[in-house]
Every structure is written in structure tokens, then in C-alpha cells.
C-alpha beads as a LAMMPS data file, in Angstrom:
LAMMPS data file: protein, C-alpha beads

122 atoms
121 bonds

1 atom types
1 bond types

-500.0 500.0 xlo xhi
-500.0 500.0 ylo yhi
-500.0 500.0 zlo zhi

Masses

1 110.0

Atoms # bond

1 1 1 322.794 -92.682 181.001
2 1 1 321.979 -95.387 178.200
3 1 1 319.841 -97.503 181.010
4 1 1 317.697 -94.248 181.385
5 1 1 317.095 -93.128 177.946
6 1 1 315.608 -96.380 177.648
7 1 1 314.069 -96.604 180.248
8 1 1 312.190 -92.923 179.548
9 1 1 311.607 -94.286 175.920
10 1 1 309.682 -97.247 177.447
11 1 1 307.387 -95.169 179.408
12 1 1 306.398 -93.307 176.212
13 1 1 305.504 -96.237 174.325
14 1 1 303.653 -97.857 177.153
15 1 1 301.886 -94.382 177.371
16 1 1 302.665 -94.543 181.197
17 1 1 302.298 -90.911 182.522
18 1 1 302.467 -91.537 186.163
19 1 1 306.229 -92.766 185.597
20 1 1 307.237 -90.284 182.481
21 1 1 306.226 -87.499 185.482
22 1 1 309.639 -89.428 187.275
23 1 1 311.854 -88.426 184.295
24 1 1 311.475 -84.474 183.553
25 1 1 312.610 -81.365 186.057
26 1 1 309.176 -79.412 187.419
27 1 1 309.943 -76.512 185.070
28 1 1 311.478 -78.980 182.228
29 1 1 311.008 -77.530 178.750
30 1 1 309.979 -79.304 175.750
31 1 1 309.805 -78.442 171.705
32 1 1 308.797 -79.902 169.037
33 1 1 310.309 -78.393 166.483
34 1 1 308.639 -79.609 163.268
35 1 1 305.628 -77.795 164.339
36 1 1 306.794 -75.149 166.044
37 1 1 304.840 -76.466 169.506
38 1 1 306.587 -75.944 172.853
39 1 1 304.977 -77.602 176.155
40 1 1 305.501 -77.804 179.656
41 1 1 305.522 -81.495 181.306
42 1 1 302.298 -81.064 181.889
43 1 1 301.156 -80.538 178.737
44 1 1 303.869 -82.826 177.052
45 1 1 302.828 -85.942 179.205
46 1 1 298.952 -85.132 177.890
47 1 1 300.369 -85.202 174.087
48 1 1 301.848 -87.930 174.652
49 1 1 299.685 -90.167 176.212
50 1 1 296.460 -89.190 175.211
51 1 1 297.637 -89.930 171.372
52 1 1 294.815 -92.240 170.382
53 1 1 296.092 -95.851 169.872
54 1 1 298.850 -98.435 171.222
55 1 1 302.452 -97.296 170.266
56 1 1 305.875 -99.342 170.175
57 1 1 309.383 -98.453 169.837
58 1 1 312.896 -99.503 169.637
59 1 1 316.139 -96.733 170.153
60 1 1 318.190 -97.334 167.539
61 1 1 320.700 -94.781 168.402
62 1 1 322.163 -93.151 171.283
63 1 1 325.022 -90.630 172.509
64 1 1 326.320 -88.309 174.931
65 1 1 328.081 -85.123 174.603
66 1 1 328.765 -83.461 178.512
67 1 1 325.269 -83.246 179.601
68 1 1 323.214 -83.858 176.549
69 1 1 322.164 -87.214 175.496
70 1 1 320.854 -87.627 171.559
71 1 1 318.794 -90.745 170.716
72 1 1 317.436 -91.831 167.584
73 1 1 314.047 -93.800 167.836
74 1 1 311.509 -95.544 165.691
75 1 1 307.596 -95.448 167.030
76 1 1 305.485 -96.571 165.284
77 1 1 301.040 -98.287 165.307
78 1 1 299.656 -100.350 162.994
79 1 1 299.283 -97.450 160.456
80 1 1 302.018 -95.329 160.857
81 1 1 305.696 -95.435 161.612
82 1 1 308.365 -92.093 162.490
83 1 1 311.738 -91.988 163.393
84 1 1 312.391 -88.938 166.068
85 1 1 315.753 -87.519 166.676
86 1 1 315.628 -85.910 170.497
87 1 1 318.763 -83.459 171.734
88 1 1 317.709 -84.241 175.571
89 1 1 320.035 -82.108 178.162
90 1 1 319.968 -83.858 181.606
91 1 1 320.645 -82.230 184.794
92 1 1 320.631 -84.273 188.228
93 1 1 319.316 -87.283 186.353
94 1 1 316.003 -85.338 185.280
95 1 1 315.615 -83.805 181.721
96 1 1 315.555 -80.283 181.849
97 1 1 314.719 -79.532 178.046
98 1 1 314.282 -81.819 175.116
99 1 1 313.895 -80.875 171.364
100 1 1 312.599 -83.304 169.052
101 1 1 312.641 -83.680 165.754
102 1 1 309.723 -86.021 163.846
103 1 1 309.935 -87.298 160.678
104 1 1 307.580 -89.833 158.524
105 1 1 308.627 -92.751 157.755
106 1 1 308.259 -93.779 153.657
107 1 1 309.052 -94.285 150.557
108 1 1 311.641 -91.818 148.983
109 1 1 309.870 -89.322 146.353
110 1 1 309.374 -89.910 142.784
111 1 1 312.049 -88.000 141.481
112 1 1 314.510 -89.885 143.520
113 1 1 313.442 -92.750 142.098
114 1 1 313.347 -91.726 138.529
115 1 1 316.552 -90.939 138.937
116 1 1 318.242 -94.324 140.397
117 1 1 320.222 -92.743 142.973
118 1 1 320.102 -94.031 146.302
119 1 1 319.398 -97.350 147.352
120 1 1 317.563 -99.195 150.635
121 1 1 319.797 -98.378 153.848
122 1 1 318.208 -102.272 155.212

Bonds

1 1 1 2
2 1 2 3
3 1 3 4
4 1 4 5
5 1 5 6
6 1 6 7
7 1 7 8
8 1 8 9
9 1 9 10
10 1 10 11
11 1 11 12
12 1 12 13
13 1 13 14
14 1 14 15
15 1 15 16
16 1 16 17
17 1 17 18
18 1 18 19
19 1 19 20
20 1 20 21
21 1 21 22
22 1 22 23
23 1 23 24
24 1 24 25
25 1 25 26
26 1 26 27
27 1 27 28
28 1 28 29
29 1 29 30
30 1 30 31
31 1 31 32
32 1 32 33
33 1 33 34
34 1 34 35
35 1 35 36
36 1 36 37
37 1 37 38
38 1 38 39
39 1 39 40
40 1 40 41
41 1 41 42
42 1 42 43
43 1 43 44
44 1 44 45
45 1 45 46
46 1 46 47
47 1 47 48
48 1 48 49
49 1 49 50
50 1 50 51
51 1 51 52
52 1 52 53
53 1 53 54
54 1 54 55
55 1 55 56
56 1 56 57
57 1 57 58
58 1 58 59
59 1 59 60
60 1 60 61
61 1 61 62
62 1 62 63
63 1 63 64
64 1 64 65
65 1 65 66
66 1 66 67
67 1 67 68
68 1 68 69
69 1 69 70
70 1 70 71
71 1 71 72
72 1 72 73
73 1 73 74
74 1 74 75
75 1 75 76
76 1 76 77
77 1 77 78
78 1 78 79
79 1 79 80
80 1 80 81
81 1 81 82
82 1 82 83
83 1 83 84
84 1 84 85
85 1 85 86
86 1 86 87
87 1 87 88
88 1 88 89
89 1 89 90
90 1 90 91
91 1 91 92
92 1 92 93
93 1 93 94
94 1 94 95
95 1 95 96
96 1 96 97
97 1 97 98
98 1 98 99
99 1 99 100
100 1 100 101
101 1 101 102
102 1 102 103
103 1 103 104
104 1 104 105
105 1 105 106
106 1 106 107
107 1 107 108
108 1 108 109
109 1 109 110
110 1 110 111
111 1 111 112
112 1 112 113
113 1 113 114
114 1 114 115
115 1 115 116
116 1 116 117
117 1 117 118
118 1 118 119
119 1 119 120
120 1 120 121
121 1 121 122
């Protein structure tokens, strides 16, 4: 299941929507839950790779409980960078829904900092 996650995770980088079609279930569900958005393939595959700009990407984190896979990715361009956490439940080697969860990356907030806790996880 690794091999496909990263393979899927390829095709969104490359922006390839001809192949990304290959990896969803017709009626496959998708939600974004940050901002409350919820597409069909259809509509995912056109959010996806109509984005403006060249993307790349590297999973940093993968696992599989029964039927759901969860991977942990960094995309970023030139100008930004995110980290997306995606609960992805597979059926017949197809994803049949996937929730994401976005997140900038950046600098921890002021207050954080004023108050020297934490410290760089790299």
C-alpha cells in the first residue's frame, strides 16, 4: 500500500490529472477540512491541478490501520510550503474518501518565542 500512496502523491505534485483519475473510486469523496470544502473527483482533480504554479513533495510519513492509510506530506513552490495530514480509506485499490488536513508551514508565534519553550524539531 506504501508503493501506491506514493505513487498517488507523485501524480499530485506532477499535477498529472489523466493518471490521479487512475487512483480514486467514480463516486470517491473528498474533504478538505480546514475549509470546510468537499469535492467530487472531478472537481478535486481541477483543484488540484489547476493550482497555479509547479509543486514538489516528499511523504514523510505513512501508516495503515485495516483499510485506511494516513500519510504525512510536505508540498511545497518557491513561495510557500504546507505539510497535509490525509486519513485516505482504500477499497479495491481505489480511494473511496480522503480527508485532508492543511497546515502552513512557519515560524512558531511570538508568544512562543517570548517564552523559550520549544525548540527546532530539525
Amino acid at each position: 500500500m506504501e508503493k501506491l500512496i506514493k505513487q498517488y502523491w507523485n501524480c499530485i505534485v506532477r499535477q498529472d490529472k489523466e493518471e490521479l483519475r487512475k487512483y480514486f473510486h467514480e463516486d470517491a469523496c473528498i474533504r478538505w477540512h480546514n475549509t470546510n470544502e468537499q469535492f467530487n473527483v472531478e472537481e478535486f482533480i481541477r483543484a488540484n491541478c489547476e493550482y497555479p504554479g509547479s509543486w514538489d513533495g516528499a511523504v514523510e510519513r505513512i501508516e495503515q490501520i485495516g483499510n485506511t492509510v494516513i500519510s504525512v506530506v510536505r508540498v511545497w513552490t518557491k513561495e510557500m510550503s504546507f505539510h497535509v495530514t490525509s486519513f485516505i480509506s482504500i477499497e479495491e485499490r481505489k480511494i473511496k474518501t480522503l480527508d485532508e488536513y492543511w497546515g502552513d508551514d512557519g515560524e512558531p508565534p511570538r508568544w512562543r518565542k517570548d517564552k523559550h519553550i520549544g525548540g527546532p524539531i530539525h
